[in-house]
Residue frames relative to the residue before (quaternion, step in Angstrom):
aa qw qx qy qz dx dy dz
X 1.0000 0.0000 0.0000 0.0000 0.00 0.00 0.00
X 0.7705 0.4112 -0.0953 0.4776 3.51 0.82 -1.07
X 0.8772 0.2111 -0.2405 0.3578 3.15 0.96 -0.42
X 0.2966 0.6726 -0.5861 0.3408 3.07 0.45 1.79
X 0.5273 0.5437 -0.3995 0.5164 3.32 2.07 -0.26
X 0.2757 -0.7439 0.6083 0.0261 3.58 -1.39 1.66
X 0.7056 0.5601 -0.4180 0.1173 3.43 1.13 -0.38
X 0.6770 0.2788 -0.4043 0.5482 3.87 -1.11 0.99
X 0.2691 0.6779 -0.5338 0.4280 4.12 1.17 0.72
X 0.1024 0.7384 -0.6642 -0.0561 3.42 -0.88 0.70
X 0.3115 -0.8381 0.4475 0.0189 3.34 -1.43 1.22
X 0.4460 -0.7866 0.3552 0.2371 3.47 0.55 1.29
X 0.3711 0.6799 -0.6144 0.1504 3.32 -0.75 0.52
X 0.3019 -0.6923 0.6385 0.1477 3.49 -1.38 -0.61
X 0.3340 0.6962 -0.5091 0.3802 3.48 1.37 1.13
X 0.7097 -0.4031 0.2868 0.5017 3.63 -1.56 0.68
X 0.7352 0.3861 -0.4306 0.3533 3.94 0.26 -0.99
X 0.4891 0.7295 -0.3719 0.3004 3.54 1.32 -0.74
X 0.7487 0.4073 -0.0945 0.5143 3.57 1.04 -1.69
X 0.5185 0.4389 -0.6739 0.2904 3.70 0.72 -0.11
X 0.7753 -0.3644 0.3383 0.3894 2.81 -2.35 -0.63
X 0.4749 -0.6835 0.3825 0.4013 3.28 -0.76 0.60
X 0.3699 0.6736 -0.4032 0.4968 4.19 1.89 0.00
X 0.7797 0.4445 -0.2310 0.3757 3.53 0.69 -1.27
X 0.7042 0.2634 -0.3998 0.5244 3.44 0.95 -0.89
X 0.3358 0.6277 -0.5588 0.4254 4.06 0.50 0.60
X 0.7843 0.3302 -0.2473 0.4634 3.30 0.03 -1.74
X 0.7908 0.3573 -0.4007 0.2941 3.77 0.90 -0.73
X 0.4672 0.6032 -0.4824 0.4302 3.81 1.45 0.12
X 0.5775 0.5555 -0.4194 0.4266 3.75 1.33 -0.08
X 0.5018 0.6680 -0.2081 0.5085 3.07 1.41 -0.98
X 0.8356 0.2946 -0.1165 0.4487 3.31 -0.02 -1.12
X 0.3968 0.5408 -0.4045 0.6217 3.86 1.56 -0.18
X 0.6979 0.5593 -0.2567 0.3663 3.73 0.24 -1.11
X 0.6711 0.5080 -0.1936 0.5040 3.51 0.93 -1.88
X 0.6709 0.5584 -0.2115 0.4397 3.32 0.67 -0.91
X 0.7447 0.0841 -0.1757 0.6383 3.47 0.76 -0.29
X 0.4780 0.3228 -0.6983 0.4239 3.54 -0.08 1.55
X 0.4661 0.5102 -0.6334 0.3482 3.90 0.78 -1.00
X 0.0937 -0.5941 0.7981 0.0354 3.48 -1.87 1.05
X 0.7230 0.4708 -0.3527 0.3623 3.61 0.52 -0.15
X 0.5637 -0.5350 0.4734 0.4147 3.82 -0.96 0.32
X 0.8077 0.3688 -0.1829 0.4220 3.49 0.09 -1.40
X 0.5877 0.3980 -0.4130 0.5707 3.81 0.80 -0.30
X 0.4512 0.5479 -0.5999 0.3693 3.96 0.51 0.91
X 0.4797 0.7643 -0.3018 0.3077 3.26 1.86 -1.40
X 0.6523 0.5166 -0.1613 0.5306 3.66 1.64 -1.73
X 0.7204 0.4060 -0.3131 0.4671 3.82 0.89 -0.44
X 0.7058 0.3866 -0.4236 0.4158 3.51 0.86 -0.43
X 0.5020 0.4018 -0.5447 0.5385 3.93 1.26 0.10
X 0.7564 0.3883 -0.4867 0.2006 3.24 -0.28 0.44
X 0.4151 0.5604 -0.3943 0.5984 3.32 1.71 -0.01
X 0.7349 0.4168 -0.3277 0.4229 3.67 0.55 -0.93
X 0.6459 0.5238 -0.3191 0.4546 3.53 1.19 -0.60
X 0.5800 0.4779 -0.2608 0.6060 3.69 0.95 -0.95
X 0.6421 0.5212 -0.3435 0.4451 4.23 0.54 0.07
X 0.6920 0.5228 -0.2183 0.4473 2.81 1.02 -1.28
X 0.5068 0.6446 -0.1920 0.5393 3.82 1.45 -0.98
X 0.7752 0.4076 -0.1845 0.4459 3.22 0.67 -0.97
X 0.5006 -0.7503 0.3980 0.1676 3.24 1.03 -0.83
X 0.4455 0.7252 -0.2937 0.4352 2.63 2.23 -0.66
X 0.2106 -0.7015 0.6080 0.3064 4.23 -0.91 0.75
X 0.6101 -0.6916 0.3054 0.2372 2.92 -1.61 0.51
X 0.1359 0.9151 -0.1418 0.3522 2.79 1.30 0.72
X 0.5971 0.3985 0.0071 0.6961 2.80 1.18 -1.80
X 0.5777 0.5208 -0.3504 0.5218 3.92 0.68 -0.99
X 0.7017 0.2958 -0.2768 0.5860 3.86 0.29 -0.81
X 0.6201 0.4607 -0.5306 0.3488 3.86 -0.21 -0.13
X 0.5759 0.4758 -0.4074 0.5253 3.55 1.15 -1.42
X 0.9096 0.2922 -0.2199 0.1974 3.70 -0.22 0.03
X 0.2567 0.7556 -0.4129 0.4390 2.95 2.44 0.42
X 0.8055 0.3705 -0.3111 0.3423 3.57 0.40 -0.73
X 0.6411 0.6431 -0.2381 0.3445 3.50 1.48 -0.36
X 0.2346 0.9098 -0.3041 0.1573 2.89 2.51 -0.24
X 0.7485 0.5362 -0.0371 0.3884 3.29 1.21 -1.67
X 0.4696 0.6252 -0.1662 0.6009 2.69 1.84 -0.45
X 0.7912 0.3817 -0.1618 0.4496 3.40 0.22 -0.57
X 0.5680 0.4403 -0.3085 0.6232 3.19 1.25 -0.59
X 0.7608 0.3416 -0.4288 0.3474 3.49 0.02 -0.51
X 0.5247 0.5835 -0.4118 0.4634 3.79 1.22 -0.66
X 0.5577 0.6731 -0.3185 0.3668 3.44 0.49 -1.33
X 0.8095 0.3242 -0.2434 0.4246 3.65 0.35 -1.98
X 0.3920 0.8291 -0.3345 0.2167 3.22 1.53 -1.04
X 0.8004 0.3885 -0.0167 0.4561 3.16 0.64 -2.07
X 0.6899 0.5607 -0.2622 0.3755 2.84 1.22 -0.16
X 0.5815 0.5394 -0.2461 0.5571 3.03 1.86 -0.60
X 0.7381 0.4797 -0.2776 0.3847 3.52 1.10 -1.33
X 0.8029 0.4031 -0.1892 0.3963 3.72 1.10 -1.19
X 0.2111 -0.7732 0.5930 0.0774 3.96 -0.14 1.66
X 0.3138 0.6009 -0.6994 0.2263 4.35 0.63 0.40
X 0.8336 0.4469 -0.2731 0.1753 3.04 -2.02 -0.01
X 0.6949 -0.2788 0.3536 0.5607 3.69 -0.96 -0.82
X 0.2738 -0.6061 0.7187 0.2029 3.61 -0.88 0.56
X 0.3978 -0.6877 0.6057 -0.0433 3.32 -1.27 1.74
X 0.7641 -0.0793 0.2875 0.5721 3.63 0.85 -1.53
X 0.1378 -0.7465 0.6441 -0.0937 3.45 -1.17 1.28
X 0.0811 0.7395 -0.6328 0.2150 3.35 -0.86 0.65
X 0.7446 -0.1846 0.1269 0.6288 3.80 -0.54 1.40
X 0.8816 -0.2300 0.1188 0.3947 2.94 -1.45 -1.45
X 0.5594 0.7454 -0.1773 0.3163 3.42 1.76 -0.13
X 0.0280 0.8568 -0.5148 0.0090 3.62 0.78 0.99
X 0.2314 -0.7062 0.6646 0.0775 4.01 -0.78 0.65
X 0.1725 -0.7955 0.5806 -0.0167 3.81 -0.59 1.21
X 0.4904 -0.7057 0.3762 0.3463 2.97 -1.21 -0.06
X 0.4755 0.5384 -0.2400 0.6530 3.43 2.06 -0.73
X 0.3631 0.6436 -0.3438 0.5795 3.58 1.11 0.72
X 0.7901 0.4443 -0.0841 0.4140 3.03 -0.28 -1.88
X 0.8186 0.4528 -0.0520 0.3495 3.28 0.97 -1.53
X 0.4709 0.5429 -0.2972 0.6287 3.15 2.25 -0.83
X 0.7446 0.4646 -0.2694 0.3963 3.77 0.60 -0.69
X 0.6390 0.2706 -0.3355 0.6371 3.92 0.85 -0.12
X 0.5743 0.5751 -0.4719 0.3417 3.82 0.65 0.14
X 0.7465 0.3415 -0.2857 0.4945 3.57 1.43 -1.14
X 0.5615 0.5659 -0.4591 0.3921 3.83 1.38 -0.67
X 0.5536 0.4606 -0.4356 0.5400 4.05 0.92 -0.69
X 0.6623 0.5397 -0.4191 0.3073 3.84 0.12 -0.82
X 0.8228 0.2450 -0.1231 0.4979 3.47 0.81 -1.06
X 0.3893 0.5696 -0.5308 0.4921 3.64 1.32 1.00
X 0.5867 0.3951 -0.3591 0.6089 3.42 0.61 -1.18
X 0.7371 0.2937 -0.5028 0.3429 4.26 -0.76 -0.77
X 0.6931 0.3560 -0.4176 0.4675 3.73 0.61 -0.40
X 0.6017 0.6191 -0.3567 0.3569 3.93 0.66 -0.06
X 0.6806 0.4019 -0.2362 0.5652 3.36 1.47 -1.30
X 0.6621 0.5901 -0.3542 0.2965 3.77 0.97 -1.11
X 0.6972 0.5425 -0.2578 0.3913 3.45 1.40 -0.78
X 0.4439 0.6095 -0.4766 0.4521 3.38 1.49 -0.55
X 0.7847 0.4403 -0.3596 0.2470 4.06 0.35 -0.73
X 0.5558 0.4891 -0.3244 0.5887 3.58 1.78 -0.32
X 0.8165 0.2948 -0.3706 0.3302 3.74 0.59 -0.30
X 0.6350 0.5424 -0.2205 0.5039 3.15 1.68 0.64
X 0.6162 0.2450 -0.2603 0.7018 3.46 1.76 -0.11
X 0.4445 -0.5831 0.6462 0.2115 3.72 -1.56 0.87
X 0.6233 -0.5893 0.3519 0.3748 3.30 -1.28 1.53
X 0.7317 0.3844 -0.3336 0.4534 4.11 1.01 -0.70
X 0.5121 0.3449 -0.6090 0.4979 3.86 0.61 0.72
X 0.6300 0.4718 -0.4626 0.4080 3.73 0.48 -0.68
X 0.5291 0.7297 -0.2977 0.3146 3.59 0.59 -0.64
X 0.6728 0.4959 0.0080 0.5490 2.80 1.37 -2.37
X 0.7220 0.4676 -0.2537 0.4423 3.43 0.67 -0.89
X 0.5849 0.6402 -0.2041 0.4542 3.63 1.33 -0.82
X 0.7901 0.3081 -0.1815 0.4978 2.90 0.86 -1.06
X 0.5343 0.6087 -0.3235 0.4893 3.79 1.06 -0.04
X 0.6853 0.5246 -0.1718 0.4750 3.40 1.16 -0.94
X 0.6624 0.2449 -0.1029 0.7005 3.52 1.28 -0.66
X 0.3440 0.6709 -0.5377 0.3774 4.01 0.69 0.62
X 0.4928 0.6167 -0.4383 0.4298 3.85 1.11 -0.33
X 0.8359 0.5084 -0.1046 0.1785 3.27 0.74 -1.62
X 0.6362 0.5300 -0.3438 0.4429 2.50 1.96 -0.71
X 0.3801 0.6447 -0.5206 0.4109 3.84 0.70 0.90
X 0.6217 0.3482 -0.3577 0.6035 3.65 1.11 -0.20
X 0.7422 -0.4428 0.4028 0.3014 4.21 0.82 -0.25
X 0.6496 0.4279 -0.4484 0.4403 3.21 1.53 -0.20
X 0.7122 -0.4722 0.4744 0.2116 3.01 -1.69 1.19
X 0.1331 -0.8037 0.5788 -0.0353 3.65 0.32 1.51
X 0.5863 0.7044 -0.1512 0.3704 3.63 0.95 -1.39
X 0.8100 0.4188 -0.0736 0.4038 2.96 -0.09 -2.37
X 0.6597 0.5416 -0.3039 0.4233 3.68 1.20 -1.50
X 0.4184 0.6764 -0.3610 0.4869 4.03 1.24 -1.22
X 0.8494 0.4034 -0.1269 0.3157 3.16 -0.15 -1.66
X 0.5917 0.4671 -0.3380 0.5634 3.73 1.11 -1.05
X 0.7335 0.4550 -0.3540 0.3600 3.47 0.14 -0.93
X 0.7790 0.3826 -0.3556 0.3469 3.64 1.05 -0.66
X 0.7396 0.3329 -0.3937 0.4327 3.06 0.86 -0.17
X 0.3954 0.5293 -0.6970 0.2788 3.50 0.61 0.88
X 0.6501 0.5358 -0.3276 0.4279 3.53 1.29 -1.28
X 0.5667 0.6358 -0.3469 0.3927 3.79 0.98 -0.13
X 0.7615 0.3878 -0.1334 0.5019 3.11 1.31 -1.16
X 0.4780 0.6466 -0.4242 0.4166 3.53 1.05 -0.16
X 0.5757 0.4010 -0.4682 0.5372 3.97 0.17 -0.43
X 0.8465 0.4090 -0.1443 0.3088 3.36 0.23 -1.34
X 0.6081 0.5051 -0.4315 0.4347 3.04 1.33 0.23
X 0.4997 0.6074 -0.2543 0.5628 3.61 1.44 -1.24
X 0.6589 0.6143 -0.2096 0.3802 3.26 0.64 -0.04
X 0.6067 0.3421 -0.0256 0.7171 3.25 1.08 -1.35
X 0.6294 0.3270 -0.4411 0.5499 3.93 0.30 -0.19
X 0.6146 0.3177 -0.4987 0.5221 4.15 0.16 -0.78
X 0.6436 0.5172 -0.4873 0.2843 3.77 -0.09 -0.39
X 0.7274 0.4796 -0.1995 0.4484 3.24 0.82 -1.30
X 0.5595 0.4886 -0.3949 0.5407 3.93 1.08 -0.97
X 0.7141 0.2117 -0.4396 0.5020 3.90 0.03 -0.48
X 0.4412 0.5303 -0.6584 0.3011 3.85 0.11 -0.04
X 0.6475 0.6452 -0.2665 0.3058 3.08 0.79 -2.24
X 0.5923 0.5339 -0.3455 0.4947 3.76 1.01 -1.36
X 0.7679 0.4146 -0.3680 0.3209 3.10 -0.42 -1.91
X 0.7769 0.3279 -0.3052 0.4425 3.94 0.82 -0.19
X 0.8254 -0.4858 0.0905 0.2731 3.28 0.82 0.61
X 0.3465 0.8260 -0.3735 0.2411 2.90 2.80 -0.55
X 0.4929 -0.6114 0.6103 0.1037 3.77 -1.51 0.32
X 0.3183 0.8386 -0.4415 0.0256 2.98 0.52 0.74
X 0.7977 0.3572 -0.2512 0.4160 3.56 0.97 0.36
X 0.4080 0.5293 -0.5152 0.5367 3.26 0.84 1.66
X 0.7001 0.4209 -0.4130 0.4028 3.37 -0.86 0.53
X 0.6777 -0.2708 0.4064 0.5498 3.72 -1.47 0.08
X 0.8138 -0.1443 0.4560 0.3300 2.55 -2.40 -0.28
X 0.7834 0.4490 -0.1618 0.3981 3.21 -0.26 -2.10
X 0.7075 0.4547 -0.3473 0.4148 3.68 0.63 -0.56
X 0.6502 0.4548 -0.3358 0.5075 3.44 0.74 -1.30
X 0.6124 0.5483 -0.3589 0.4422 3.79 0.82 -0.55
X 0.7517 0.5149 -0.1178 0.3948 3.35 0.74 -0.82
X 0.5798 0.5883 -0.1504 0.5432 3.20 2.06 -0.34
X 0.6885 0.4270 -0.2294 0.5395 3.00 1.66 -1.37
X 0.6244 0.6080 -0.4441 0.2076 3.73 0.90 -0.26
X 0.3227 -0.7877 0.4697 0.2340 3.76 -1.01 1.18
X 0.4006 -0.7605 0.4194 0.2919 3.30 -0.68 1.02
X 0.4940 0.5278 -0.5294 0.4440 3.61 1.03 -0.92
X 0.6311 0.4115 -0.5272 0.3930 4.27 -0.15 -0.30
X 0.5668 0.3614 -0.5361 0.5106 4.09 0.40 0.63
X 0.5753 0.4788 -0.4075 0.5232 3.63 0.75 -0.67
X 0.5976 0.5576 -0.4838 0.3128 3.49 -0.02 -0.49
X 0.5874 0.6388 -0.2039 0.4531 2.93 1.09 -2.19
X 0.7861 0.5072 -0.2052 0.2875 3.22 -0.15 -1.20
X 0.4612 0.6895 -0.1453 0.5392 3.25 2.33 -1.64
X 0.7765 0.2344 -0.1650 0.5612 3.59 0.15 -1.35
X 0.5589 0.5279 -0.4807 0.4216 4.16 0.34 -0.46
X 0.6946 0.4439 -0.2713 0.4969 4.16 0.67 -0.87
X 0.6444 0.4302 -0.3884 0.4989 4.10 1.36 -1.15
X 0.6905 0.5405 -0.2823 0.3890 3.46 0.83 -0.35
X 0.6447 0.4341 -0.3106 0.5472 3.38 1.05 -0.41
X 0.5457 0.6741 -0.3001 0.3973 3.59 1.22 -0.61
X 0.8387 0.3201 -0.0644 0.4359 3.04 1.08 -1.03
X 0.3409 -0.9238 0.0602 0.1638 2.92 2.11 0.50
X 0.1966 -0.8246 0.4726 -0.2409 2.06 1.46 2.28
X 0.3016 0.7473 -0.5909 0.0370 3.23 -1.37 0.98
X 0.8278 -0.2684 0.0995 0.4825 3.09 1.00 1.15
X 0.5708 -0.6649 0.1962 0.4400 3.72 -0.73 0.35
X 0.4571 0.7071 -0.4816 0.2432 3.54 1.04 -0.27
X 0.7514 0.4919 -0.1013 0.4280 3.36 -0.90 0.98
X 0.8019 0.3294 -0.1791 0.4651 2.73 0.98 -1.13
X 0.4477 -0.6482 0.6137 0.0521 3.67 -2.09 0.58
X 0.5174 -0.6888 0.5041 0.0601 3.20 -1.53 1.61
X 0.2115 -0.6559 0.6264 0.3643 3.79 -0.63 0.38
X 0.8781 -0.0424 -0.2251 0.4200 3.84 1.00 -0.37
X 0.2872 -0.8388 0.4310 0.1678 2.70 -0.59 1.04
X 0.7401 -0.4480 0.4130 0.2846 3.87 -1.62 1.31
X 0.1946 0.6818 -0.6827 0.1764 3.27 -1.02 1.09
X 0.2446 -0.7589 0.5531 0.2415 3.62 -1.23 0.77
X 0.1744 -0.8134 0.5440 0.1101 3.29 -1.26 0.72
X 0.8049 -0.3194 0.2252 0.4465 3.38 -1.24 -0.13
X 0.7888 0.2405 -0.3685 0.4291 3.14 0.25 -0.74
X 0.2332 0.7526 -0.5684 0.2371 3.97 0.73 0.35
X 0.6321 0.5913 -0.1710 0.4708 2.78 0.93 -2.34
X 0.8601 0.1311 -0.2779 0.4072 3.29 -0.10 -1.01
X 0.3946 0.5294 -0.5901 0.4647 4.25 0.46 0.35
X 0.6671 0.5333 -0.2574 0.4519 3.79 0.32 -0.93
X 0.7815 0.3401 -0.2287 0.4704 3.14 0.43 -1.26
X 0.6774 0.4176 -0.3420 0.4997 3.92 0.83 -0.33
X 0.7839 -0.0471 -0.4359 0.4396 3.49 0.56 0.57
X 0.1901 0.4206 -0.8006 0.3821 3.58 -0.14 1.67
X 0.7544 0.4191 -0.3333 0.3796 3.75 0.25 -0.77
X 0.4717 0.6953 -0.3555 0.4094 3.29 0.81 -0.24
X 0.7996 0.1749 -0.0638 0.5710 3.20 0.45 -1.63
X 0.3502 0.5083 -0.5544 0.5583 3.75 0.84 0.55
X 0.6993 0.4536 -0.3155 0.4535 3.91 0.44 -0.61
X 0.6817 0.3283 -0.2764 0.5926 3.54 0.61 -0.75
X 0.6699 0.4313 -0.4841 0.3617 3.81 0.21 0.10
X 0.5155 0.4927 -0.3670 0.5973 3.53 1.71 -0.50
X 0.6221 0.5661 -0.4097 0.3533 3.44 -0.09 -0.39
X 0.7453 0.5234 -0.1270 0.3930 2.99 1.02 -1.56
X 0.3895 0.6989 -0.2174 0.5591 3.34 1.86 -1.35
X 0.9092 0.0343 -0.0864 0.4059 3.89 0.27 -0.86
């Protein structure tokens, strides 16, 4: 059940996407969050999914891992999909029934947003299964190091966010363990509301944890980043420049396109 969910999964390797900076593939998953919602055209998706496939291939990453991030959204999509299809009457009417009229500016509004938000969950995962929660950490917190000159908490935010993504594999874990314990003795775990079946599935060892890493942290007299020192420390390299620069050009290309 749980483990089809990849997000905060990191995939070892030591491919070009593996070694950029962990700033760059940030600034380009902004990038590519962006590109993705100017494409207005169907076929100029054709130019964004080679680039998810191209940026995979680099990585090394199997597709595999690409289809898990989106095994669980399955239901999702289907329901968006019929949605638009029910809600938007533009175009050639295709099919009519009672009150139920199926269009073609429908049809097309509906594989336009389900492709849109495959590709954002397809490209976004390439950067967690390719950067370790401490470069993402490192890279977070460098990127938003301006701000903390006005007071915002540049540090503290880095840190919450990774180790929620840190703890997510490992939590989804320890809950599938515990739900088939729960079976293998006889637990119920699919009758009741929501709130119950929800309340059944919750693992308690994840407060222990909490509680585990709040005391290693205070031990070690964690208090935040001030002060404190990298074993490595962020440098850009060549091929930053040129990951960056090939998809600024990219979506310079799809805005010409679009332009004519």
């Amino acid at each position: 059940m749980f483990k089809d969910i990849t997000l905060g999964q990191y995939f070892p390797g030591n491919s070009p996407i593996h070694r950029l900076d962990p700033r760059t593939k940030l600034t380009l998953m902004l990038v590519y969050i962006v590109m993705v919602f100017l494409v207005q055209d169907m076929w100029l998706f054709m130019g964004v999914a080679a680039y998810v496939a191209g940026v995979t291939c680099l990585a090394q990453v199997p597709l595999s891992y690409l289809w898990r991030s989106l095994k669980p959204l399955k239901w999702v999509l289907v329901f968006m999909f019929i949605l638009n299809v029910l809600m938007i009457h533009t175009g050639t009417p295709l099919w009519s029934w009672w009150r139920i009229t199926i269009t073609w500016g429908g049809v097309r509004q509906a594989c336009f947003i389900t492709i849109r938000l495959v590709l954002l969950v397809a490209g976004t995962s390439l950067t967690t299964l390719t950067t370790t929660p401490i470069a993402l950490t490192d890279g977070l917190e460098r990127l938003m190091a301006p701000l903390s000159k006005v007071g915002f908490p540049a540090h503290e935010l880095a840190m919450i966010m990774t180790i929620a993504l840190r703890f997510i594999p490992t939590l989804l874990e320890e809950a599938d363990k515990i739900m088939k314990a729960q079976l293998s003795r006889g637990a119920d775990l699919e009758s009741g509301n929501v709130f119950q079946r929800a309340k059944a599935m919750v693992p308690i060892s994840a407060f222990r944890r909490a509680d585990e890493l709040a005391m290693a942290m205070e031990s070690r007299c964690y208090h935040g980043g001030e002060g404190r020192t990298r074993m490595a420390v962020l440098r850009f390299a060549r091929r930053d420049g040129v990951a960056l620069g090939a998809t600024l050009a990219l979506v310079a290309l799809i805005l010409w396109v679009q332009a004519f």
